[in-house]
C-alpha positions in Angstrom: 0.0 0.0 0.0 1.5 3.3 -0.8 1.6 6.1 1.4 -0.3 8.5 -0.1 -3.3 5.5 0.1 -2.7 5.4 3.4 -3.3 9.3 3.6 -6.3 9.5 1.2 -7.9 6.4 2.4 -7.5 5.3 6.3 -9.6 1.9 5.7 -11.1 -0.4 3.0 -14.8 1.2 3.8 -13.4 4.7 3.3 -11.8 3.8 -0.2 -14.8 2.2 -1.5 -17.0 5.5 -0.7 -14.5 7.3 -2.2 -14.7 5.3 -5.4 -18.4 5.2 -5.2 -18.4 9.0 -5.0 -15.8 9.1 -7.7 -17.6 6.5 -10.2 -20.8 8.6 -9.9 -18.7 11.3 -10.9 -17.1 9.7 -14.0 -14.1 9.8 -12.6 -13.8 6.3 -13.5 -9.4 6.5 -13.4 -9.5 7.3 -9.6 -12.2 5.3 -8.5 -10.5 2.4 -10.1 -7.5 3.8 -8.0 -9.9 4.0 -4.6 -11.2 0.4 -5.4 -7.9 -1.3 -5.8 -6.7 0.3 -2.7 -9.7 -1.1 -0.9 -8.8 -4.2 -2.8 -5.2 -4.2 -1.5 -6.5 -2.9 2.6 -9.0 -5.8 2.5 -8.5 -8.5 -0.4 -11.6 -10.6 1.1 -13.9 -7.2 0.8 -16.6 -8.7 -1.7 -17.7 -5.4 -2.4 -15.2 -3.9 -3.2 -14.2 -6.0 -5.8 -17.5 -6.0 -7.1 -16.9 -2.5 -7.9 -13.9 -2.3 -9.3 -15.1 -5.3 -11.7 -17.5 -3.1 -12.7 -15.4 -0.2 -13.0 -12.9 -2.0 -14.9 -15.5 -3.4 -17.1 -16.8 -0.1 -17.9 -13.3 1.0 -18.8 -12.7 -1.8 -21.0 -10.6 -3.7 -19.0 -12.9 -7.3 -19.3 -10.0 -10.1 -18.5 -9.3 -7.8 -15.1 -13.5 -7.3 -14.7 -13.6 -10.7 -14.8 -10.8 -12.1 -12.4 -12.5 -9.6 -10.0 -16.0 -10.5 -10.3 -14.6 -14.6 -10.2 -12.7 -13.7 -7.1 -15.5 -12.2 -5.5 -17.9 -15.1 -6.7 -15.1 -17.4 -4.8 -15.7 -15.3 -1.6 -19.3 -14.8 -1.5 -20.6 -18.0 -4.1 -24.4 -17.0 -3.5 -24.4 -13.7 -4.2 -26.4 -13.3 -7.1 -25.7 -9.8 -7.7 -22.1 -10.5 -8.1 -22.9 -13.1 -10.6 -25.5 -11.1 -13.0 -22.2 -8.6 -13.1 -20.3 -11.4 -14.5 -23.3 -12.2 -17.0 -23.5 -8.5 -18.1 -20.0 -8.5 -18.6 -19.9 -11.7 -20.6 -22.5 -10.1 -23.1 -20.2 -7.3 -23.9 -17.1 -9.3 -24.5 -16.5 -10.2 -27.9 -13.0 -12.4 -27.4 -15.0 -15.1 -24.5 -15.7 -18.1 -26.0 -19.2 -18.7 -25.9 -19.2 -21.9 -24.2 -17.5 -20.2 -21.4 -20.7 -17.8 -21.5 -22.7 -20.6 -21.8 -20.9 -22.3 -18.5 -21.4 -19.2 -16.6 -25.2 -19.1 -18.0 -26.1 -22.5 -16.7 -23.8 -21.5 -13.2 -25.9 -18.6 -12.7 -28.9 -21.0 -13.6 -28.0 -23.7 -10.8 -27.4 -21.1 -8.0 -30.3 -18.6 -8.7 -32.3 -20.0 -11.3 -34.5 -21.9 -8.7 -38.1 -21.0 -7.9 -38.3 -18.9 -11.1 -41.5 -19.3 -13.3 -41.0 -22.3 -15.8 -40.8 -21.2 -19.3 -44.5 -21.4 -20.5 -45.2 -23.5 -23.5 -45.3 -22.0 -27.0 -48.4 -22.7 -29.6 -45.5 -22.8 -32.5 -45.8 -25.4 -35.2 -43.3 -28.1 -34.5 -42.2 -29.1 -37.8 -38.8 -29.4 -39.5 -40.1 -27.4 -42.6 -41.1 -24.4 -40.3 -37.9 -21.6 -40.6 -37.3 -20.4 -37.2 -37.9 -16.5 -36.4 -34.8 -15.6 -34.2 -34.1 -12.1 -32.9 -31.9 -10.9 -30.6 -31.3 -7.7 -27.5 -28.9 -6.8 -26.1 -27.8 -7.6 -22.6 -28.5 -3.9 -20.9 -31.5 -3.3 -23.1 -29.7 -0.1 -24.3 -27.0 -0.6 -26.9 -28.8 -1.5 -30.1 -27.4 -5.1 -31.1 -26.5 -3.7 -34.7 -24.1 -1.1 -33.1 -22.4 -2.8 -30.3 -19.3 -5.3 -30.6 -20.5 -7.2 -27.6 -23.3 -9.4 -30.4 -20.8 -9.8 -33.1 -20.5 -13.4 -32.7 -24.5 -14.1 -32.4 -24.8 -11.6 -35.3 -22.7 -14.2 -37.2 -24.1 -17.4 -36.4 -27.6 -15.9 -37.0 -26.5 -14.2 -40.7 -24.8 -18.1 -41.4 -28.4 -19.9 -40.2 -30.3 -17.4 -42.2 -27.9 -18.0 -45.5 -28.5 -21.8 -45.1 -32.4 -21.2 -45.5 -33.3 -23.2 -41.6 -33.8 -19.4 -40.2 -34.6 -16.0 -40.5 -33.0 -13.8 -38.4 -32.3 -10.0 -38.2 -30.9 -7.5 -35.9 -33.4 -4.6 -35.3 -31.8 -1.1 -34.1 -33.5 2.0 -33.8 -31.4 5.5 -34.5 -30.6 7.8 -31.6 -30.1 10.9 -31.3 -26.4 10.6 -31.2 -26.0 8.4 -33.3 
């Protein structure tokens, strides 16, 4: 821990508000500073590495996000907040594999997924002739699919199925005002 950390932040709690305060800011360099301090004060502190896996994520730094958010899953394994972080964070990264997705998908599943409604049953025709209708949102209900990298991959593997004839699929984004 350097000393100016332990001038600016006298304990873990203190550097997390201070990154808290500083995220809500934007300041997103020195609340990554504030969280890894916390981080480095108290390397069990679930929260704060919560935080800075979320901070990092925002900043584009997804392999660190991720060791963060896995860290903190190994500290607190039921905590299903954590957990949806690492799923939101998976949606956005275009280099993960998507079985790893898909393991971290059916993890979140066995932990959380209990006592949720069952998936009703559809009125679809079941028959091999019938093209299937896929379309796709994005993970935070914000970033059109069409615009962000983080859907690259499924925008593939839907344009391939649609080529061979089995699907149609399509990628719907509406304009905003920036852009």
């Amino acid at each position: 821990m350097s000393s100016k950390g332990a001038d600016r932040y006298p304990d873990a709690a203190h550097a997390v508000h201070l990154g808290n305060l500083l995220r809500r800011q934007g300041r997103l360099d020195e609340a990554i500073e504030a969280y890894r301090e916390a981080v480095a004060r108290e390397p069990a502190n679930v929260d704060a590495r919560h935080l800075l896996g979320s901070v990092l994520g925002r900043h584009g730094l997804r392999e660190e996000s991720r060791a963060h958010y896995l860290e903190a899953l190994r500290l607190a394994p039921g905590d299903p907040v954590v957990h949806s972080s690492l799923l939101y964070l998976d949606g956005y990264d275009p280099e993960l594999a998507p079985a790893v997705a898909l393991r971290d998908h059916v993890w979140w599943d066995r932990l959380h997924g209990r006592g949720l409604s069952p998936t009703p049953a559809h009125e679809n025709e079941r028959s091999a002739e019938r093209r299937l209708r896929v379309g796709y949102v994005s993970p935070d209900f914000r970033v059109p699919p069409s615009r962000g990298s983080s859907c690259r991959s499924t925008r593939r593997t839907i344009a391939r199925a649609s080529r061979s004839g089995a699907t149609r699929g399509w990628v719907h984004s509406t304009p905003s005002a920036s852009g």
